[in-house]
N, C-alpha and C positions, 0 to 999 in steps of 0.2 A: 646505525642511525644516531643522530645525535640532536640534540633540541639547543637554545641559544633563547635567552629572554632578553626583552628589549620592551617599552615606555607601555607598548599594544598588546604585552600577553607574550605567553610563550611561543617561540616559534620552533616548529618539526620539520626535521627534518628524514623524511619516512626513507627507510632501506625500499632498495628496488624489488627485496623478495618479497617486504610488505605489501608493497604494491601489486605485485603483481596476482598477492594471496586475496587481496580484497577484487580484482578482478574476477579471479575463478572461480571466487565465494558469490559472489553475484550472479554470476552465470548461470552454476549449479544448481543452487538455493532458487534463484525465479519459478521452477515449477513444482519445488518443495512445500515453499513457505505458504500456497493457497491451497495448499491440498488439492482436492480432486477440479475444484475451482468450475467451469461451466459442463466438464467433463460427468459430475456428479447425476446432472439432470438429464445428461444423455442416456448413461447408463440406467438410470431408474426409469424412465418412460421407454425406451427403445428395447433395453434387455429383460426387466421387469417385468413393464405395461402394466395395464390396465388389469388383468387376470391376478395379478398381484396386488390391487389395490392403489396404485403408481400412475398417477395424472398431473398437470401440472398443478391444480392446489396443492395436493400434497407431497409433492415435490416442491415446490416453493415454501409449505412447512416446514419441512424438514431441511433448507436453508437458510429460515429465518431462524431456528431453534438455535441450529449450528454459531449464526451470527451473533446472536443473544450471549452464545456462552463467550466466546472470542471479545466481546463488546462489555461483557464481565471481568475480563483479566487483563483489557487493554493497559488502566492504570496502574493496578499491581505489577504488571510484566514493565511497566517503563521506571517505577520503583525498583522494583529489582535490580534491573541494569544500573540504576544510578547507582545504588550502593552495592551489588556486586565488585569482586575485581578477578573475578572468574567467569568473564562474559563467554569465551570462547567456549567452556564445557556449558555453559546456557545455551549456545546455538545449536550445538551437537545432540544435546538432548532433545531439545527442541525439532529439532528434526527427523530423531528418530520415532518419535512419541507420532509426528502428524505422518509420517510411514506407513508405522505401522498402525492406525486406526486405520487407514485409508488399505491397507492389503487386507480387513480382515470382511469388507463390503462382501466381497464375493462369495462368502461362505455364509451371510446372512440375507437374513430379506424384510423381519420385524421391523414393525415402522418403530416401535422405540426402541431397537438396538441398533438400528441404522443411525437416529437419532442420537443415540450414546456416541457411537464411533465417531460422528460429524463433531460432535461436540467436543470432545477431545481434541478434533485435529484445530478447531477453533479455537481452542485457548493453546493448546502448544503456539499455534502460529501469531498470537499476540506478541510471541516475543520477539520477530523477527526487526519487524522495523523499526522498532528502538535499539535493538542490540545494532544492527546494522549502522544506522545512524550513529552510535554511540562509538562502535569498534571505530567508524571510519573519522568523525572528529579528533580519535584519542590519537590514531596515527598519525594526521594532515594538519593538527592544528585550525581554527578557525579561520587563519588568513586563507587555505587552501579549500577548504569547506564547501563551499558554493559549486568551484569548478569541480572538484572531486564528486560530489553527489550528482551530478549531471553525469559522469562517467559511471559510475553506480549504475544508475539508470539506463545508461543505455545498453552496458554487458546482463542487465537484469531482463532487459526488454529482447534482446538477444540471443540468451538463453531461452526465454519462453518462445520464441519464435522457432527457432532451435528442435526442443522438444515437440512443440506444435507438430513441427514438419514429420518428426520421426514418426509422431503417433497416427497424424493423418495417413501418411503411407502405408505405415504396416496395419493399422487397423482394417483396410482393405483388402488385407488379405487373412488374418487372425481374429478381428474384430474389435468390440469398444476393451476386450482385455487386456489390452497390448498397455493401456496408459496405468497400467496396475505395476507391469511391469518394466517400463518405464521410471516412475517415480523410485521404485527401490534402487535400481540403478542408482540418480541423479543423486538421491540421500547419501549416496555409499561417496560420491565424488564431492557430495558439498561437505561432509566430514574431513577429507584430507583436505581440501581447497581451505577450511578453516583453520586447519592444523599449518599450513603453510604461514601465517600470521603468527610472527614469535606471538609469546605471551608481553614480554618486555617489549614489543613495539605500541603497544597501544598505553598512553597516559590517562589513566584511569579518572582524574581530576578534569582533566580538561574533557575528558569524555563525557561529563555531566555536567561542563556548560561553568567549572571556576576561573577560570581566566583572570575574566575580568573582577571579580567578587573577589579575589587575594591579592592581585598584584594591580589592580587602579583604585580601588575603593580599600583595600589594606582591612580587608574583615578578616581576621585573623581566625575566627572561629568558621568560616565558612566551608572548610575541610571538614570539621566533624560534625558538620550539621545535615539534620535528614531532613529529604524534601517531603514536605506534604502530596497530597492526593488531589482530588477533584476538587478541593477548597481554591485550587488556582484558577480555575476559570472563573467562580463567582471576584476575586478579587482583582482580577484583568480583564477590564474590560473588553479589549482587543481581541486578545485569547478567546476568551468566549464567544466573542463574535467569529471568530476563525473559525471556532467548533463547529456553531451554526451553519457557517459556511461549508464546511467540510460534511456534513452530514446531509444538505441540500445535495452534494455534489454526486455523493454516493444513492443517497436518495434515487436518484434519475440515474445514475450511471449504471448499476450493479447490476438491477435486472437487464438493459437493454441486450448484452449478448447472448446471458442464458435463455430470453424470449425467442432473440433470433434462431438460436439451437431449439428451442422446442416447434419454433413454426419450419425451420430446414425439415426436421425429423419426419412432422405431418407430410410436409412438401416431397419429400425424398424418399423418406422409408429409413428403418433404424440402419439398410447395410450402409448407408452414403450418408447417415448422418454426422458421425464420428470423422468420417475424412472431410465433411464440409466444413465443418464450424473447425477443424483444424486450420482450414483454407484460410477463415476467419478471422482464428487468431496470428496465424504467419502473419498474413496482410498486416492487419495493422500492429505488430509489434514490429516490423522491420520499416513501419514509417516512426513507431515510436522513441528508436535509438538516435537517430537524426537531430527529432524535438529534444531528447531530455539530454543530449550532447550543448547544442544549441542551449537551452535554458539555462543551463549550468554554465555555460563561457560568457552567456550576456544577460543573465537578471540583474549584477549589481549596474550594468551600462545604462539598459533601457529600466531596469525600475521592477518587483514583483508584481505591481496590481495590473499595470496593459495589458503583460502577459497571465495573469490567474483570469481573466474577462475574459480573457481568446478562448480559455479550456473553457471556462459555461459558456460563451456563446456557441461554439462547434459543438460541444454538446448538446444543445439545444434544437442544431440545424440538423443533427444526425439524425434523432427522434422524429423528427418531421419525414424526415427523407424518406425511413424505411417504410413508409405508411404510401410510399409512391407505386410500388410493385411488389410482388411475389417474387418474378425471376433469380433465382439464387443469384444468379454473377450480379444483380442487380442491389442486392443485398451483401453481399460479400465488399462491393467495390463502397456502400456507404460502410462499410466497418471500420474501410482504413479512416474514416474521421477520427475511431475511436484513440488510433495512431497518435492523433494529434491533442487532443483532449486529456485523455488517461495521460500521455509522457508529458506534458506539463504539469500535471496534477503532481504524478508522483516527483518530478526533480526540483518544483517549488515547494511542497509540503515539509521535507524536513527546516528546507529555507528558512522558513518561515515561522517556522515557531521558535528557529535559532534567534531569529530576529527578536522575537518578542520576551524571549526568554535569556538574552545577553548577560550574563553574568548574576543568575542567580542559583548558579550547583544545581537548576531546576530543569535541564533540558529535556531528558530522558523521559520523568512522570510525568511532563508537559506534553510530550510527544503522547504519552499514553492517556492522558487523560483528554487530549482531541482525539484522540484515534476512537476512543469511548462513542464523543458523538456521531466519528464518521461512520463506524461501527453498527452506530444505530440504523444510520441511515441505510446500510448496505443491507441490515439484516429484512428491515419493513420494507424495502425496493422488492423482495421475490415474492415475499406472500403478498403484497400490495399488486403487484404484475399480474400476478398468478390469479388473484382474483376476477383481475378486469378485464383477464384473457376468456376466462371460463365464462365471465358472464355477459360481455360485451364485447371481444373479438380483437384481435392481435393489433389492427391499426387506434381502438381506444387507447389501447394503453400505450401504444411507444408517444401518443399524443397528451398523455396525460403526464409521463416522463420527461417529455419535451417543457410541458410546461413549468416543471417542477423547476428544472438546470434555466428557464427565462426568468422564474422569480431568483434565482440563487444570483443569476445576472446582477441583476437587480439592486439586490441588497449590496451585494461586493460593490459597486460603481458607488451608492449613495449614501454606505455605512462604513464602509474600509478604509481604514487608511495605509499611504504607502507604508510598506513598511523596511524598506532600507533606510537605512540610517535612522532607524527608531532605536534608542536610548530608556529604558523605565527611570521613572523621577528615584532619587533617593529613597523617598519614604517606601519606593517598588520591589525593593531587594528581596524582599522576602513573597516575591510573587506578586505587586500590586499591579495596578492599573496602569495604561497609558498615559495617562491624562498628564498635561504638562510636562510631557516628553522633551528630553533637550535632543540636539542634534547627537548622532553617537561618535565615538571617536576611532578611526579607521583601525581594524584587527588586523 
């Protein structure tokens, strides 16, 4: 591999084994890095039940707890990565840690030692998408950036489809244990998959967003400086409103499929629940590779904000939807909206806070301290669901969800601004605001 600096920052040139190590780290890692992810609430309501104390409130507790911790070490874990230069034993640990909380489910049933394990695998997994993000800026360089994270995205959507498929199958026959076994596997591959990424291919500076902070603006200290924490969102204005954004988004998104899996479950019965809501996620992650393919080759073309409206608006229209039938196949076919919603979400979001965060060594905490509020959002989506289910019936809430992704609409269209080719003023370098943005100059 070799790199070449010129007027825009440095430019990479990634070896093809790099590449090809961030593909199969993608792949792998997609059913690692969420842990048991909708899989969670199957197993506790279907194999558990009720006899165990196991409904959807407290199963939606016991996901928002999960969220809470995860939504606690967003920032720290995007701190980490920036001043790390040992990302890749960060990921490996990282994985093994959300593994093994998640094998040890089966041998418990206490609502706070369930509670303990979830929490665990929730702060292990805070670290994923800033290291991810991080590993794959340090390789590609920023010029490559864009299209590279849309590729991310779609071997990431890929692999969950991938695993989907296995577990729906053999759960049919073995049952909801299969995805226990399962997950150790994919850890055991996303280990090597990571391993196949020299150390020496990823530039550790440019992986936390110096580029432009050494070599256009000539800060010379900008190498030894640590980034702040959640003090960046109060000082960017942007940012923060991004967070807002991002926390609206998950707000309405998070719960809609675990809802969907607790009303298959009622509808089906626990043996056909695990093979449906697999059904569900195949569906829509193999419409999702398409999208975050697509997102990643044309955000700088057509622009971030048309395409960030599209994800809340289909989100918006999903919620609606499912409130039209019970029919499973009726249900399963509005999931692939999620297809298209979630694979925007995820191939513009690192996007995007690159954008806002262009040369200030700040990417990575930046990542982390949005991910904080989306965080939020995803943790109060299950116990928020989970209430409105229990106490007003399955089509309140995906209406209530619904509404949540029209005001998120909303805000993005009349508060957002584009943000390609956003530049922070001078006085921004150290994380300030938009305001008086110049135009930026091409990476």
């Amino acid at each position: 591999m070799t790199a070449t600096t010129h007027a825009g920052g440095r430019e990479r040139s990634p070896s093809r084994g790099a590449l090809r190590g961030l593909d199969a780290l993608n792949f792998f890692l997609a059913d690692v890095r969420d842990g048991l992810g909708p899989y969670l609430a199957i197993y506790l309501i279907a194999v558990r039940g009720p006899d165990e104390g196991w409904n959807e409130a407290t199963t939606g507790l016991i996901m928002t707890i999960a969220g809470i911790a995860g939504l606690i070490a967003q920032t720290p874990a995007g701190a980490l990565i920036d001043k790390t230069r040992h990302k890749r034993a960060v990921v490996i640990a990282g994985a093994i840690a959300v593994t093994a909380s998640c094998l040890l489910l089966p041998f418990i049933s206490n609502f706070y030692a369930v509670a303990v394990t979830q929490s665990v695998a929730g702060i292990a997994g805070a670290i994923f998408p800033p290291a991810l993000a991080a590993i794959t800026l340090g390789v590609v360089g920023p010029k490559l950036f864009s299209k590279r994270i849309g590729r991310n995205e779609g071997f990431n959507h890929a692999g969950n489809a991938t695993s989907a498929a296995i577990a729906g199958s053999t759960a049919y026959f073995f049952g909801p244990i299969v995805v226990f076994w399962l997950m150790a596997i994919l850890a055991f591959c996303s280990i090597g998959a990571m391993l196949m990424v020299p150390a020496d291919a990823i530039d550790d500076d440019l992986a936390r967003g110096l580029d432009h902070a050494e070599e256009q603006s000539g800060q010379k200290g900008a190498r030894d400086e640590q980034p702040s924490g959640l003090s960046l969102l109060f000082k960017n204005k942007d940012l923060m409103l991004f967070a807002v954004l991002a926390a609206l988004f998950h707000l309405s998104n998070a719960a809609m499929l675990t809802s969907v899996g607790q009303l298959l479950t009622k509808l089906s019965g626990k043996d056909n629940a695990t093979s449906l809501i697999s059904i569900c996620i195949v569906a829509a992650q193999f419409v999702m590779v398409p999208v975050a393919v697509f997102v990643g080759a044309r955000a700088d073309a057509i622009g971030r904000k048309p395409i960030f409206l599209a994800a809340f608006g289909v989100l918006a229209v999903r919620g609606v939807l499912y409130t039209f039938s019970d029919n499973p196949f009726w249900l399963v076919g509005v999931q692939l909206l999620d297809g298209i919603g979630a694979g925007i979400y995820g191939a513009l979001f690192p996007i995007v806070v690159a954008d806002l965060t262009r040369g200030t060594g700040r990417f990575n905490v930046s990542q982390g301290a949005v991910a904080t509020a989306q965080s939020l959002g995803a943790a109060l989506s299950a116990t928020l669901a989970g209430l409105i289910i229990v106490s007003a019936g399955y089509s309140t809430a995906f209406l209530a969800l619904a509404g949540i992704a029209a005001a998120g609409f909303a805000l993005y269209l009349f508060a957002m601004p584009e943000t390609y080719g956003y530049e922070p003023a001078t006085s921004d370098a150290s994380g300030g605001g938009g305001a008086g943005s110049v135009p930026a100059v091409a990476v």
